[in-house]
C-alpha positions as CSV (number, residue, x, y, z in Angstrom):
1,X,90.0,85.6,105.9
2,X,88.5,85.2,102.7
3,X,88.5,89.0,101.9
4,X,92.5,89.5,103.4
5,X,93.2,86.6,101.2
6,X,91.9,88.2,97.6
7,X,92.9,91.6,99.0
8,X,96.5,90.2,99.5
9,X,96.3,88.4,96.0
10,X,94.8,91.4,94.6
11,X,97.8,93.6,96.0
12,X,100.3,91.4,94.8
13,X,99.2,92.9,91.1
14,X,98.5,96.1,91.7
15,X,101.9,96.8,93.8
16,X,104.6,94.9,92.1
17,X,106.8,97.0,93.8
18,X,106.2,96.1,97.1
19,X,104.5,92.5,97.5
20,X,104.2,89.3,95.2
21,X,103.8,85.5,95.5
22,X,107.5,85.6,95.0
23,X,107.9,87.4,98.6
24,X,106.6,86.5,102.4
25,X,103.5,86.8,104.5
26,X,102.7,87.1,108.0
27,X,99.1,87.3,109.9
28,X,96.8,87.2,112.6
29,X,93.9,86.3,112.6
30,X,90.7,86.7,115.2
31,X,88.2,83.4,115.1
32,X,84.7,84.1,116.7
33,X,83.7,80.6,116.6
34,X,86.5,79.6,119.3
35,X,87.4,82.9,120.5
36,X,90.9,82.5,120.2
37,X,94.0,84.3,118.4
38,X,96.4,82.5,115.7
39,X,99.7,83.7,114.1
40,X,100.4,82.8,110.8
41,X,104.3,82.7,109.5
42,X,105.3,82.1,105.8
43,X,108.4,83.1,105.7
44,X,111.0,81.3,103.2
45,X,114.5,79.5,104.2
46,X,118.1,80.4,103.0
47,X,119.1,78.1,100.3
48,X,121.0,74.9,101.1
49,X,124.5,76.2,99.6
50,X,124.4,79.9,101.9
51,X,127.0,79.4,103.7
52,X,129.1,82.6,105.3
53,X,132.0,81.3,104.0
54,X,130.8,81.5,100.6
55,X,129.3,84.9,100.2
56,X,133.1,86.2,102.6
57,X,134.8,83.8,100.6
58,X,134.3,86.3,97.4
59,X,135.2,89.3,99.3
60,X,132.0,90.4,100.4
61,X,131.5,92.3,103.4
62,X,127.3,92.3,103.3
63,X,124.8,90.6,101.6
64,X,123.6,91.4,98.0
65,X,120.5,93.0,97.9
66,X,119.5,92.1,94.6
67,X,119.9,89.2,91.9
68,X,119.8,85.5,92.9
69,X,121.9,85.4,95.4
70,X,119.4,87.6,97.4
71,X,116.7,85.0,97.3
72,X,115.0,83.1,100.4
73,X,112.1,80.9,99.4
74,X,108.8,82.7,98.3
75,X,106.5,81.8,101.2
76,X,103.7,83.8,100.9
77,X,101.9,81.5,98.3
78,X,102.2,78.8,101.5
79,X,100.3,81.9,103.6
80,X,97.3,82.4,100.9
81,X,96.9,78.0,100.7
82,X,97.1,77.5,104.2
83,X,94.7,80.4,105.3
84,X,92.4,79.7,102.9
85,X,91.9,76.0,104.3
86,X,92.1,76.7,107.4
87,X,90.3,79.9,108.1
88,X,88.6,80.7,104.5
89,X,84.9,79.4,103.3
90,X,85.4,80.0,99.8
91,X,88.1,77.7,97.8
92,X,91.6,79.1,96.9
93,X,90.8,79.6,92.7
94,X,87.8,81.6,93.8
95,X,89.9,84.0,96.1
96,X,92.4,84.7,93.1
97,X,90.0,85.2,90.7
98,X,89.8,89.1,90.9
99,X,94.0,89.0,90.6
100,X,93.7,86.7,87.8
101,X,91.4,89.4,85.8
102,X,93.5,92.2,87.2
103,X,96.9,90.5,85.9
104,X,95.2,89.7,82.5
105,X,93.1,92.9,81.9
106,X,95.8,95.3,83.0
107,X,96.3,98.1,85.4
108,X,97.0,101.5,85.3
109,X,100.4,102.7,86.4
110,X,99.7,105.2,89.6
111,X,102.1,107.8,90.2
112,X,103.6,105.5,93.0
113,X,104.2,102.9,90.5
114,X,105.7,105.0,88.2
115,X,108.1,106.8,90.4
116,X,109.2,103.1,91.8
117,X,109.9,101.9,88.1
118,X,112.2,105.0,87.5
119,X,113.9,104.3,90.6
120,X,114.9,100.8,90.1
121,X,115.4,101.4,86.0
122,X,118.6,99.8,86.1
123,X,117.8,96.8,88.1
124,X,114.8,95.9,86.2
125,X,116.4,96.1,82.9
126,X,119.0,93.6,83.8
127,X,116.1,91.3,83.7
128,X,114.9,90.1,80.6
129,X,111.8,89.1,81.7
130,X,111.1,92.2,84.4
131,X,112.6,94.5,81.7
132,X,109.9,92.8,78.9
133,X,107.1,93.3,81.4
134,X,107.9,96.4,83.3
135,X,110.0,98.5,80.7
136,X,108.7,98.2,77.5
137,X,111.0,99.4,74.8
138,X,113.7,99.5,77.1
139,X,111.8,102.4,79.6
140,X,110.2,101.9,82.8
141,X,106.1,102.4,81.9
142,X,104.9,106.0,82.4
143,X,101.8,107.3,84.5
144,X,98.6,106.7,82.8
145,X,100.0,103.6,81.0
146,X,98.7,100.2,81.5
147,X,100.5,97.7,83.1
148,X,99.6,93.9,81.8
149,X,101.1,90.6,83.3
150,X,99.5,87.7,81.9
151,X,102.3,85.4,82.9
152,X,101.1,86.0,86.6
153,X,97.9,85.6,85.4
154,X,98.3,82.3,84.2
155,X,101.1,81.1,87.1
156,X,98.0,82.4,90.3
157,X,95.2,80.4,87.7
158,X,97.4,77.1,87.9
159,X,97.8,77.5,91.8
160,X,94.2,77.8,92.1
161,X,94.4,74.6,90.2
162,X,97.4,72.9,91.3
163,X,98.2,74.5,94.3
164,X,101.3,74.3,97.1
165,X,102.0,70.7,95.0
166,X,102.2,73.0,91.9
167,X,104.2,75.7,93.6
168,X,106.6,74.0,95.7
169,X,107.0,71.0,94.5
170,X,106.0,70.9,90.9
171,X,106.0,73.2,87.5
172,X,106.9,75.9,89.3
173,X,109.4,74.7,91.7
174,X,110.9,73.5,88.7
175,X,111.4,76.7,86.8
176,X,112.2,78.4,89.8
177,X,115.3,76.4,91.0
178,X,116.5,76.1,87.2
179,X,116.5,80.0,86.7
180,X,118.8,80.1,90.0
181,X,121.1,77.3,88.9
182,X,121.5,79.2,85.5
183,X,122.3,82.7,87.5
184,X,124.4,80.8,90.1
185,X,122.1,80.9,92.9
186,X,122.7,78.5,95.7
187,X,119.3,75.8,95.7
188,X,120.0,72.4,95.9
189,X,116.4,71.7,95.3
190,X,115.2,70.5,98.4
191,X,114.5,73.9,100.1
192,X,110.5,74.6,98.1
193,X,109.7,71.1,99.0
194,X,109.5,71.7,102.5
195,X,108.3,75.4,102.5
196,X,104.9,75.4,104.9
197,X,102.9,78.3,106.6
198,X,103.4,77.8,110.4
199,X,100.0,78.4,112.4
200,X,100.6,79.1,116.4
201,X,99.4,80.7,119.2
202,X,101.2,84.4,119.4
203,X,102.8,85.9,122.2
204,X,100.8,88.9,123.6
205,X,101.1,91.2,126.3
206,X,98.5,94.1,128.5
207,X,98.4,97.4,127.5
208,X,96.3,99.6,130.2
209,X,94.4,96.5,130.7
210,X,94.0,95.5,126.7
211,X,95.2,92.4,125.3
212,X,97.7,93.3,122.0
213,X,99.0,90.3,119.9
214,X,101.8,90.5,117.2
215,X,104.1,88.1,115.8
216,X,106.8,85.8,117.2
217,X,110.2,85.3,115.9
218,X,111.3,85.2,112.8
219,X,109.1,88.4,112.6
220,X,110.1,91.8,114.8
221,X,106.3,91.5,116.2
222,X,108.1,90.6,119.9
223,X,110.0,93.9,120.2
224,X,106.9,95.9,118.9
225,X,105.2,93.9,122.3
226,X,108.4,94.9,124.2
227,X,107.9,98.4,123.6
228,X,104.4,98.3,124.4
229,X,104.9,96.6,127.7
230,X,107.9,98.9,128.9
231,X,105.3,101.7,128.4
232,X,102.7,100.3,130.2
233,X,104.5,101.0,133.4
234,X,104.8,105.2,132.5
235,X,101.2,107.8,131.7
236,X,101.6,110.3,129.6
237,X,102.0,113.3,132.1
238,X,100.0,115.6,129.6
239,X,97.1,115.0,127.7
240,X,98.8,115.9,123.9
241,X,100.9,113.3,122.1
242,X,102.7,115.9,121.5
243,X,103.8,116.3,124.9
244,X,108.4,116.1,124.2
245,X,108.7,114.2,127.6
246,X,106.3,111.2,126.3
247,X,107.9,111.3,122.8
248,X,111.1,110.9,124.3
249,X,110.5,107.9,126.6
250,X,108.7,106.5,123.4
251,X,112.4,107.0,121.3
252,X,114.8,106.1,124.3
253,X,112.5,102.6,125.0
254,X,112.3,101.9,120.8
255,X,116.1,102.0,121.2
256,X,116.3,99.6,123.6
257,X,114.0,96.9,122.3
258,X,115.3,97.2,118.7
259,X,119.3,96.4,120.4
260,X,117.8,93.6,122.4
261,X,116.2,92.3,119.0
262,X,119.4,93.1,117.8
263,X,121.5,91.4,120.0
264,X,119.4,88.3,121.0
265,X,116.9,87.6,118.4
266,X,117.2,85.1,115.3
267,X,115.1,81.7,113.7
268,X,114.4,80.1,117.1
269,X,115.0,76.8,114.8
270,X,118.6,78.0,114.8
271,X,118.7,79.6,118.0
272,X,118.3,78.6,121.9
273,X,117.3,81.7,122.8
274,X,114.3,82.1,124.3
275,X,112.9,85.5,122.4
276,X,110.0,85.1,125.3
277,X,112.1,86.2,128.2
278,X,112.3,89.8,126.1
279,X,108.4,89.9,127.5
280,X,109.0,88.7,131.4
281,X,108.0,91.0,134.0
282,X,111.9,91.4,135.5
283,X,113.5,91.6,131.9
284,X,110.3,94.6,130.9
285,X,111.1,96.2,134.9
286,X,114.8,96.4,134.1
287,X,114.5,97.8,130.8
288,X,112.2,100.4,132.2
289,X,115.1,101.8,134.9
290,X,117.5,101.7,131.8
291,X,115.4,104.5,130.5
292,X,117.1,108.2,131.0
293,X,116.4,111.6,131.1
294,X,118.3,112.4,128.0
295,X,118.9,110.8,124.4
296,X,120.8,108.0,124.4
297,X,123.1,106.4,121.4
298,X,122.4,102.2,121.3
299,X,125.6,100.5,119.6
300,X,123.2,98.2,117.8
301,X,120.8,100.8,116.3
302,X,120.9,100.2,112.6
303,X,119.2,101.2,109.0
304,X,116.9,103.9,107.3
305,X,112.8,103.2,107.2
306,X,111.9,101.8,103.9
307,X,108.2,101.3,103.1
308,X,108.5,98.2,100.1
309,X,105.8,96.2,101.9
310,X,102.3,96.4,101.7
311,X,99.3,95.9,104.8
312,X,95.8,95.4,104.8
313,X,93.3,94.3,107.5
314,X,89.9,92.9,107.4
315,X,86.6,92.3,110.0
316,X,83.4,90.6,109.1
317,X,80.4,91.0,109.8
318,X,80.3,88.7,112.7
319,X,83.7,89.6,114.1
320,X,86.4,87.5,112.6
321,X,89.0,89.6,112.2
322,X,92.6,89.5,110.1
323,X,96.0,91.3,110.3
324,X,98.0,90.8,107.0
325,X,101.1,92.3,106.2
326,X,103.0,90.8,102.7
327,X,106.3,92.0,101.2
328,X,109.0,91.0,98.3
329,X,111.7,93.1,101.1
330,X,113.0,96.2,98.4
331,X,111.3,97.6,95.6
332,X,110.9,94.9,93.4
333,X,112.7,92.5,95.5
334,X,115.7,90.7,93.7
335,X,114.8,92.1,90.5
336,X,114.9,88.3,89.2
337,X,111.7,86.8,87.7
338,X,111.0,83.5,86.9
339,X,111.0,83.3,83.0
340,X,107.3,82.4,81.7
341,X,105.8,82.8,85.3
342,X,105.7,86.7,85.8
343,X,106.6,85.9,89.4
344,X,109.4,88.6,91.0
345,X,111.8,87.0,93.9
346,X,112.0,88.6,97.1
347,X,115.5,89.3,98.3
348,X,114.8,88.7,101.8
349,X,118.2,86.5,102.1
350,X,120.3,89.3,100.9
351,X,118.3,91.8,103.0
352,X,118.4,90.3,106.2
353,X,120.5,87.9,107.0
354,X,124.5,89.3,108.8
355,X,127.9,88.0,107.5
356,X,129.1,89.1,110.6
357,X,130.1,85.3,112.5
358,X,129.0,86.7,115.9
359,X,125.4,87.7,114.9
360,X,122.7,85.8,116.0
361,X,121.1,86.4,112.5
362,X,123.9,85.1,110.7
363,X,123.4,83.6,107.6
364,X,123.0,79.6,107.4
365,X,121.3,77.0,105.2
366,X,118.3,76.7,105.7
367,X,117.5,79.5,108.2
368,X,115.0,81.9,108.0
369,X,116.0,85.8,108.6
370,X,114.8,88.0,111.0
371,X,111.7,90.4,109.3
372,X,110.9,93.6,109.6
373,X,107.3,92.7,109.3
374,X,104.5,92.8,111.9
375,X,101.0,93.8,112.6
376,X,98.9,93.9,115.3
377,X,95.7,92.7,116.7
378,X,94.2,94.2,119.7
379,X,91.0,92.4,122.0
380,X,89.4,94.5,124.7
381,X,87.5,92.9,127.7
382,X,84.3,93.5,126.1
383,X,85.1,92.1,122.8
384,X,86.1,95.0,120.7
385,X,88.4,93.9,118.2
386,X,90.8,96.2,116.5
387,X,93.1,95.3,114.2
388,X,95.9,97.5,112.5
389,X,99.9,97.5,111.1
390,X,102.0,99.3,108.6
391,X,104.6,98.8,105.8
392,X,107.6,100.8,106.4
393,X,110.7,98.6,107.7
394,X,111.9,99.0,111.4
395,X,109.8,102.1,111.3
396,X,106.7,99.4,111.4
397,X,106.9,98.5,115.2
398,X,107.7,102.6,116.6
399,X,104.4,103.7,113.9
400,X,102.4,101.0,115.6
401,X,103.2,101.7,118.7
402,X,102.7,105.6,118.0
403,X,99.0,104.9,116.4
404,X,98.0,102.6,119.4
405,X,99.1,105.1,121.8
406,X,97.3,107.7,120.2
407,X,94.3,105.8,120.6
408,X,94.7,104.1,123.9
409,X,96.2,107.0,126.0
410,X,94.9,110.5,124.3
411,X,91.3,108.5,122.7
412,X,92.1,109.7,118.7
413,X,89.8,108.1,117.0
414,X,91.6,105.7,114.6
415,X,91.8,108.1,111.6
416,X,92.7,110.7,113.8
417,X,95.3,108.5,115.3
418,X,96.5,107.4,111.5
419,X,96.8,111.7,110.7
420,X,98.1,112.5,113.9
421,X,102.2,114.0,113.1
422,X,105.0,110.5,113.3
423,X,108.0,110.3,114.2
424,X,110.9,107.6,113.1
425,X,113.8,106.0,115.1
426,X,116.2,105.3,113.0
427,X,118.9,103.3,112.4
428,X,117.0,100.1,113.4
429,X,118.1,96.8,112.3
430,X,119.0,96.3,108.9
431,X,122.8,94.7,109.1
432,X,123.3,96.8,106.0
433,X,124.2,99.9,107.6
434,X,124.2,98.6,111.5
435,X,126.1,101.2,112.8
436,X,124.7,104.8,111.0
437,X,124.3,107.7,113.4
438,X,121.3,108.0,115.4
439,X,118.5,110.2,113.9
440,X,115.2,111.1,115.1
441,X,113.0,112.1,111.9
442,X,110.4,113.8,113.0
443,X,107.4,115.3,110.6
444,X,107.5,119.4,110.5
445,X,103.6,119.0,112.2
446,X,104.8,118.6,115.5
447,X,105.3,122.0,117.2
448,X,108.5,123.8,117.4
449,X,108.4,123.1,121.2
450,X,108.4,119.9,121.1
451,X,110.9,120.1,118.4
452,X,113.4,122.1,120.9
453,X,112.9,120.1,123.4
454,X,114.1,116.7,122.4
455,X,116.8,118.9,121.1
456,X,117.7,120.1,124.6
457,X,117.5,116.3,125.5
458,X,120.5,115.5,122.8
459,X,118.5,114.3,120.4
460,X,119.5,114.8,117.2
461,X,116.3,115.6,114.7
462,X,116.0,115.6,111.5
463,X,112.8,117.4,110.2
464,X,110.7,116.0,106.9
465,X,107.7,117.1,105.2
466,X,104.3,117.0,106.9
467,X,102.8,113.3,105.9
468,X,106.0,111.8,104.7
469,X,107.4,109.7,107.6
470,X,105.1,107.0,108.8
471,X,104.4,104.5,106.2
472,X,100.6,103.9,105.1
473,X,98.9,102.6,108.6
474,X,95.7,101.1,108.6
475,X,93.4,100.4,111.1
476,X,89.8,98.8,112.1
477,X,88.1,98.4,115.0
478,X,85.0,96.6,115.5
479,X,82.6,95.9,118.2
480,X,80.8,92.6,118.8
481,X,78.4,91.7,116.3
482,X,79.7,94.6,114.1
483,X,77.5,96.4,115.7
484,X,80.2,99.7,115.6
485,X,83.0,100.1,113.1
486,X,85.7,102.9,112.5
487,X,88.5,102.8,110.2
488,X,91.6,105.0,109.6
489,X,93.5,105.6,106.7
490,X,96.7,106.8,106.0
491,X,96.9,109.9,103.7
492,X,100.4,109.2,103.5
493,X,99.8,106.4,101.2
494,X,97.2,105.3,98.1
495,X,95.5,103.4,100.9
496,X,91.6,102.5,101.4
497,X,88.7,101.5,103.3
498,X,86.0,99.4,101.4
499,X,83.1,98.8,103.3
500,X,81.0,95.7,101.6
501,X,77.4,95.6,102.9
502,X,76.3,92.0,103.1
């Protein structure tokens, strides 16, 4: 836990874009000690004043995606805290001490960075503080130059110091709700006060006699789980993932999980619904005969992969293992930072949360929206750990599905399971765009075949460049003892594995 925690703190500098303390975390984490499994959920609320009536009230048909209307409390800053005391051995100011010097020393702006900076140009300069830290003289930096943010430097050295008291209920809380009361956001200035990091035993289900874990609710983790136990009850009739007849159960049962998130799923604080039934043996067998020979077009299949989230994943040398996955929602987030703090807000609220009055993730004060994110952790009977997830949006649960299969059912290895061609669902879930045309994006490394087959099935395929759909998956598996390791990384992204000898 200590190493995902100054990995995550260490991310949130080096990938402004996609991650910050401003944003939300979820985990899981492995403890050898008690042999058990916990989930970890810091995820923010809605602001007291978001009301449907007042975002419909002003003629809006959808949430904004940006500015301060957008913003959910930051959680993740809960997430690092809590972890650290309950699962770390180091103290919090030691674990973001390597994002302190990173922040004040400076960074070099990656292509990524740089192409993520042109592309929200606009956004950022509308912010005097973003455009003052991320667009110098009025231009986004370039490649090569050197990014500095000693304002976040200073704000992650006083929550070593201070911590959640200093976040969410002192200097900082302060700031934060009087920059949204001066851009009209809707805080009351209650909300940070009661921001905590929940810690609970997560739902799991068998996969060819494995054990996988994920997230509950608010996170998408369940439907990832339903996917996985749908297929448990169909082999692969070849031995090549590449086989169209295995791809296309894959699709067909991704579409059928992601309308029953859809449909059913939203802040169980909010809700009565009980997101477990989605993982009962009659709910998984009936799903299963919904599954037909050709493609099929959900109503409630919604919104194109994004990949503004960041993962990473880390074992120890006696077996503790952690699933971390961390994310400000879009590039950037709101766009809105906290003047003298060099903290960006996340725009979960805007990005998540439905105006329409019939959806269970309408918006409400107080309630936490439905995420995108979710990881994975995966125990074998003889204590193999393997641990793995992915940014990318809705494409996060049908890439993690895709990786595990590779690896369960055809034996990849896990960087041959990371390389091995992806394919992407999509719409999924974003109420943005809930009712798009179904798509199957499929990279132009799976062979024509296969290609013409799905075709022949009424899919309709559109086909992208060789590593570009599939986010940046990561993965570890260790045995007992750490006694065997393997890693794979995802070419797709700047990703890496760091192997510390201790």
């Amino acid at each position: 836990m200590d190493a995902a925690i100054a990995g995550a703190a260490a991310t949130n500098v080096v990938l402004p874009a996609h991650c910050g303390i401003g944003g939300d975390a979820f985990a899981l984490y492995y403890d050898v000690e008690s042999d058990a499994v916990f989930g970890l959920n810091a995820s923010g609320v809605a602001p007291a004043g978001a009301r449907r009536e007042v975002f419909t009230g002003s003629g809006e048909t959808v949430m904004p995606d940006s500015g301060a209307r957008s913003v959910a409390v930051p959680g993740q800053v809960s997430a690092l805290i809590g972890a650290a005391e309950r699962f770390g051995s180091l103290p919090i100011e030691d674990l973001l001490e390597p994002a302190i010097r990173l922040a004040a020393d400076g960074v070099r702006v990656n292509a990524e960075l740089a192409r993520c900076l042109e592309q929200k140009r606009e956004m950022l300069l509308g912010d005097e503080c973003a455009a003052a830290v991320f667009c110098p003289d009025n231009r986004p930096l370039a490649e090569g130059a050197t990014l500095y943010q000693q304002d976040l430097a200073d704000t992650l050295g006083r929550i070593g110091e201070g911590g959640l008291e200093y976040f969410y209920r002192g200097e900082f809380a302060r700031a934060f709700l009087s920059h949204m009361e001066e851009l009209g956001g809707l805080f009351d200035g209650n909300e940070m006060a009661g921001q905590v990091a929940e810690v609970y035993v997560p739902p799991s289900v068998t996969y060819r006699g494995h054990r996988v874990f994920s997230q509950r609710p608010v996170s998408q983790g369940v439907i990832f789980l339903e996917c996985l136990a749908i297929l448990d009850g169909i082999l692969p009739t070849t031995g090549s993932p590449d086989d169209p007849d295995w791809i296309h159960r894959m699709v067909e049962i991704k579409k059928l999980a992601f309308a029953d998130r859809n449909a059913h799923v939203a802040d169980p604080s909010f809700d009565d619904f009980d997101y477990e039934v989605l993982l009962s043996a009659a709910h998984i067998a009936r799903r299963r005969k919904d599954l037909g020979e050709w493609a099929s077009d959900e109503p409630w299949c919604p919104g194109t992969p994004s990949e503004d989230t960041t993962y990473l994943c880390a074992v120890d040398q006696w077996g503790n293992a952690c699933s971390f996955i961390h994310s400000l929602s879009h590039l950037f987030g709101s766009g809105v930072m906290v003047p003298g703090t060099g903290v960006l807000l996340n725009n979960r609220a805007g990005r998540g949360f439905s105006l329409h009055p019939d959806h269970p993730n309408v918006i409400a004060p107080g309630k936490r929206t439905m995420h995108t994110l979710n990881c994975y952790l995966l125990r074998d009977a003889d204590g193999c750990i393997t641990v793995g997830g992915t940014p990318g949006g809705d494409g996060q649960p049908q890439w993690n599905m895709q990786v595990l299969s590779h690896i369960i059912d055809f034996g990849l290895t896990p960087q041959a399971a990371v390389d091995y061609p992806r394919w992407t669902s999509f719409p999924g879930t974003d109420p943005a765009s809930l009712y798009r045309e179904t798509v199957l994006r499929m990279e132009d490394r799976f062979p024509g075949h296969t290609r013409e087959s799905l075709e022949e099935r009424g899919h309709v395929l559109a086909i992208g460049d060789s590593w570009e759909s599939g986010g940046a998956a990561l993965v570890i598996r260790a045995r007992p003892g750490g006694v065997q390791w393997e890693w794979g990384v995802d070419r797709r992204s700047g990703g890496c594995a760091i192997y510390v000898p201790r």
